[in-house]
Steps between C-alpha positions, in 0.01 A plus 500: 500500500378391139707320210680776287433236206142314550429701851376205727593532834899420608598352770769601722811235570802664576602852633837676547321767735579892377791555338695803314510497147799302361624753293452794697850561626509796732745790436565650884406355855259759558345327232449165697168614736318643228572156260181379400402107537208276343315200578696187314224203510477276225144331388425255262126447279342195484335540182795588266824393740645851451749569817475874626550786737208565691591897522716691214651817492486749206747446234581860446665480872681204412670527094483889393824484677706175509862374627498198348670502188523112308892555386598474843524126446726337256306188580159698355703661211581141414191385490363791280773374249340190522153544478564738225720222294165258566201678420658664171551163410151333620317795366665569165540877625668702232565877453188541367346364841440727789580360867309739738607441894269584789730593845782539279746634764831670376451309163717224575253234327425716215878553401493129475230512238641810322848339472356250304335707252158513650310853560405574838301724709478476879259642793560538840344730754812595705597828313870502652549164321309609192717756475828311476361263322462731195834652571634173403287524153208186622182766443325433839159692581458588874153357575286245631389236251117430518219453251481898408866515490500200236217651298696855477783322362259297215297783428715787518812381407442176316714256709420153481789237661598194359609416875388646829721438752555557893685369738366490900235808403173259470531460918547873528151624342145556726298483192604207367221437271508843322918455460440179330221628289768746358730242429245337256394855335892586459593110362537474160298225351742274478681595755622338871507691823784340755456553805773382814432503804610338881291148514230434828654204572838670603243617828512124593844498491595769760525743196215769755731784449355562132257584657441921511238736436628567145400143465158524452432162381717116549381310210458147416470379140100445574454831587685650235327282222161634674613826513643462139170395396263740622681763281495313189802354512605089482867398697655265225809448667750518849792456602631510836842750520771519822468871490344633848585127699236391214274647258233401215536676180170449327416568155151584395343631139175596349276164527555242250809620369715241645422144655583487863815313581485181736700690715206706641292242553731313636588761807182555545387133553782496773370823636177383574638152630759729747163664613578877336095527487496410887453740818682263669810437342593884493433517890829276600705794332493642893605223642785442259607894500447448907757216523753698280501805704575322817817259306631835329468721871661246674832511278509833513485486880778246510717715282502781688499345878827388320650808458476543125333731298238535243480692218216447204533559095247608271240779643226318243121473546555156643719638749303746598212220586699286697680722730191693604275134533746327645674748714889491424602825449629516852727217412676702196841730547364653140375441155660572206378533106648499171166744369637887514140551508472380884845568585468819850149391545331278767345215462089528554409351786841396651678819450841389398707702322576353160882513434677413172622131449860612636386531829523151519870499468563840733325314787546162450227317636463141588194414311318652221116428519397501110127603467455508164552122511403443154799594305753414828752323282477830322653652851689257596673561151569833545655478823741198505771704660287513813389130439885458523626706764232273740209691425151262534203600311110396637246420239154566723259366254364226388719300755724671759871376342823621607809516237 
């Protein structure tokens, strides 16, 4: 297998074995023995550091149609508020600029933007998303953003955005090099494409289950700046963000038009001191992920020898990773989810029917097991009558932790 940026050779370092497609929830159980499952090993390339799956699947089978919709989460919505409230400010957007989103969901990001005066136009492939999208009144085009894509919208239409932005899409796309290339023919001259999205070093922290095969790529800030690079494009700043259990929002422009912040080279000195251009360091991931397994197993185990039972929150693409590659399905009474969208299907892999969050209260269980462990406090928030009629709650990742 060959680079999809610079297309030297990768080298193989960790693998989750096959698994079923994280958002492929399954609608009956004759479903279950025709469910389709894909190699999920993770390489990385010596020659520009860029982290990737050695195998990917097609994107039309993974985002034509999509479950995941971003106002699930008043943690996310939040944080649209606020990255709207900063980059108006930082980039002097007015209602004269044009804010064009790339993965743009339901909208929720681009209602930020439009509240604040600011026109916007958004693109996502998913066409059941699209389509609610623009029944809430954020114009969204149902397609996949590449380099002929961008050109159709300069040529034909006359678009040019004062800011590009996308949150966790730049992991999601095969052809990296041509999606980037469209970014710079679709950037205004001036203008600053943001781009968020979950941080390598989270896989050194336990933080495996991001990885899924609509993660095509795990980036470090020296692989993005290379990436960045070949395209055209210069990284002039970066920030590091708490959304996804940690992310780097980047911000790159047309070359010369800014001088690059101290903050980039900054990370990136401490990258290459950490060893993020090293085989080696990237290989103790299956140790660490090894050790974790066997720690989170063994309370499970303990739990239920006792008696108690187990019930898990939050059918997310996390979840979906760690109960199939570590096994703990068997261990959970059900799951439930606050997504209508999931809500009387199973779960892929697993096969657990996904219940609404009352469930938790009709059955009472003795522990919840939170997978989407990134916004737990979220959870734990929303169900503080369980917290106090006894109720425990079991953060998995990036430590095992009972509250």
């Amino acid at each position: 297998m060959n680079c999809r940026s610079c297309k030297n050779r990768i080298m193989p370092f960790f693998s989750l074995g096959r698994m079923p497609l994280v958002n492929s929830f399954l609608k009956k159980k004759k479903d279950f023995l025709s469910e389709k499952k894909f190699d999920l090993t993770v390489g990385f390339c010596p020659k520009c550091y860029l982290v990737q799956l050695t195998k990917t699947v097609p994107p039309e089978e993974m985002f034509r149609n999509y479950v995941y919709f971003s106002s699930t989460s008043s943690l996310f919505l939040k944080h649209c508020e606020d990255v709207a409230e900063e980059l108006v400010k930082k980039l002097n957007l007015s209602s004269k600029s044009l804010v064009l989103e790339i993965a743009s969901n339901d909208g929720a990001q681009l209602k930020a933007f439009k509240k604040r005066g600011v026109r916007v136009l958004g693109v996502d492939p998913a066409k059941n998303i699209a389509k609610v999208a623009n029944k809430e009144g954020i114009e969204t085009v149902p397609d996949f953003f590449n380099y002929k894509f961008a050109k159709q919208l300069k040529d034909k239409k006359g678009i040019m955005a004062d800011l590009i932005y996308g949150a966790n899409v730049l992991a999601h796309v095969p052809k990296i090099t041509d999606f980037v290339k469209g970014v710079k023919e679709v950037l205004a001259k001036g203008g600053t494409a943001v781009f968020e999205l979950p941080y390598i070093r989270g896989l050194f922290e336990n933080k495996f289950d991001t990885i899924y095969h609509e993660h095509v790529f795990y980036y470090s800030l020296v692989a993005l700046r290379n990436l960045f690079h070949s395209a055209g494009l210069d990284i002039y700043d970066v920030k590091m963000t708490p959304m996804q259990g940690g992310s780097l929002m980047i911000f790159a422009s047309h070359p010369d038009n800014f001088s690059v912040s101290q903050n980039v080279e900054k990370l990136v000195k401490k990258e290459l001191k950490d060893g993020f251009d090293k085989l080696a360091t990237y290989k103790k991931i299956n140790n660490n992920v090894s050790k974790l397994k066997t720690e989170l197993l063994f309370l499970l185990k303990k739990i239920k020898t006792g008696g108690k039972r187990i019930a898990a929150y939050g059918a997310a693409a996390k979840g979906t990773v760690l109960m199939n590659y570590f096994g703990i399905a068997p261990y959970l009474d059900f799951i439930s989810d606050k997504s209508v969208a999931k809500q009387g299907l199973y779960t892929p892999g697993t096969h657990l029917m996904v219940y609404p969050p009352e469930e938790v209260y009709k059955r009472k269980p003795d522990y919840l097991l939170i997978l989407p462990w990134n916004i737990a406090d979220e959870i734990v928030k929303q169900y503080g009558d369980y917290k106090k009629a006894g109720g425990k709650f079991i953060v998995p990742v990036p430590r095992v932790k009972v509250i």
